[in-house]
C-alpha positions in Angstrom: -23.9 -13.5 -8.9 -20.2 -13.9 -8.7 -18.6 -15.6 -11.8 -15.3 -16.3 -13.6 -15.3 -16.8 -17.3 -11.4 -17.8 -19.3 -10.8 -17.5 -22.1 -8.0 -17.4 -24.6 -6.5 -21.3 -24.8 -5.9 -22.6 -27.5 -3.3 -24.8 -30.0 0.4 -23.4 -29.6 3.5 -25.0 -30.7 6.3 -25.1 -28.1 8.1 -21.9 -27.8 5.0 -20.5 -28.4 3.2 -17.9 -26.4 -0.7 -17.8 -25.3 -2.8 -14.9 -23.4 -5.5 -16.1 -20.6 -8.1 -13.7 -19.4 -9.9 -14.4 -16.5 -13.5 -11.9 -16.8 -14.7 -10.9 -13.2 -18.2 -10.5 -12.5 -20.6 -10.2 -10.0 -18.1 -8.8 -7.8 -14.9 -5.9 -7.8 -11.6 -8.0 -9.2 -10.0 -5.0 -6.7 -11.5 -6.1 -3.9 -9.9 -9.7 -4.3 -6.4 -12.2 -4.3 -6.9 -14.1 -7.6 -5.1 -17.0 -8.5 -4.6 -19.1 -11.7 -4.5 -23.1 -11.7 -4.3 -25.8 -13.7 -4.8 -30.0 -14.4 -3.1 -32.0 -16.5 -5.0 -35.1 -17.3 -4.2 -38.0 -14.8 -3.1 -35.2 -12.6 -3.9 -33.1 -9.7 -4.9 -29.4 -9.8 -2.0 -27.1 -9.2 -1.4 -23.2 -8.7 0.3 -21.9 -11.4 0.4 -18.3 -10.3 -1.2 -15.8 -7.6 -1.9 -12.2 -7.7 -2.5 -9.7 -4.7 -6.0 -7.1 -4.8 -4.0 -4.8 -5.8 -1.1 -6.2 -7.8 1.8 -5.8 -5.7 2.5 -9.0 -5.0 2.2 -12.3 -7.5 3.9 -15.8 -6.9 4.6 -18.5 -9.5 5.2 -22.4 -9.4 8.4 -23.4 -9.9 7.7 -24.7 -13.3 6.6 -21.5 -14.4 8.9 -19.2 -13.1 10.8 -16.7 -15.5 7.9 -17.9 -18.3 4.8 -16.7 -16.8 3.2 -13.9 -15.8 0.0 -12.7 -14.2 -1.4 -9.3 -13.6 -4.7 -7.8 -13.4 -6.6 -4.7 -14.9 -8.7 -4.1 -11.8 -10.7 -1.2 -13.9 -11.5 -4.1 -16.8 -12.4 -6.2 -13.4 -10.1 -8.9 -15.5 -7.0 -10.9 -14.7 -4.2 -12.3 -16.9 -1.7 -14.7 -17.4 0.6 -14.3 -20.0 2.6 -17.3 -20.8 5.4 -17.8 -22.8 7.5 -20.6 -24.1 5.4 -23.3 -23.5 6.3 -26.4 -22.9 4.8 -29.7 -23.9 4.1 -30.1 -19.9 2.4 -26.6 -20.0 -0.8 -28.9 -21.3 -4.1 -28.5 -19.1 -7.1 -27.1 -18.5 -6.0 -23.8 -16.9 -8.7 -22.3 -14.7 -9.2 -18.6 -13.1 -10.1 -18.7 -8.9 -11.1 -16.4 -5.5 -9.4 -18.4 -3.2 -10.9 -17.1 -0.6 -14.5 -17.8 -1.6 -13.6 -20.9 -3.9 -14.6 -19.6 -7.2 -14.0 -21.0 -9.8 -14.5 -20.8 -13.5 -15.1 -23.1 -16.1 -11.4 -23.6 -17.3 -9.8 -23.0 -20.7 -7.9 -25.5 -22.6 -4.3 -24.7 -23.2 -2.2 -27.6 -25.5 1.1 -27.9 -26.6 1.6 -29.7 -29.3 4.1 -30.0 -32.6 
């Protein structure tokens, strides 16, 4: 059975930086375009950053550009985003997809807070 699992939110101060993983199972992560999204309470759920199958190719939002990054260990079948300086705005629950077979996992909580 295909599943996503997150992990790695947390508490950060801003200017701090976190780690997300994103564990693929079930499935190859090679085989797949994998995106990051996230929602902010009140608010809509937004891409934060897309990766290709193989890596070649990722996009950001806006927001995150120049702060963010994604990438993928396809042998560890696990996909990351790397984020630095966060912002108070940064806060959500930040959550690992397939978009192409709507998967999803179960989010991980990521706040920014002095």
């Amino acid at each position: 059975q295909a599943q996503l699992v997150e992990s790695g939110g947390g508490l950060v101060q801003p200017g701090g930086s976190l780690r997300l993983s994103c564990a693929v199972s079930g499935f190859a992560a090679s085989m797949a375009a994998m995106s990051w999204y996230r929602q902010a309470p009140g608010k809509e759920r937004e891409l934060v950053a897309g990766i290709s199958a193989a890596g070649a190719w990722t996009n950001y939002a806006d927001s995150v550009k120049g702060r963010f990054t994604i990438s993928r260990d396809n042998a560890k079948n696990t996909v990351y985003l790397q984020m630095n300086s966060l912002k108070f705005e940064d806060t959500a629950v930040y959550y690992c997809t397939r978009p192409s077979l709507g998967l999803w996992g179960q989010g991980t909580q990521v706040t920014v807070s002095s």
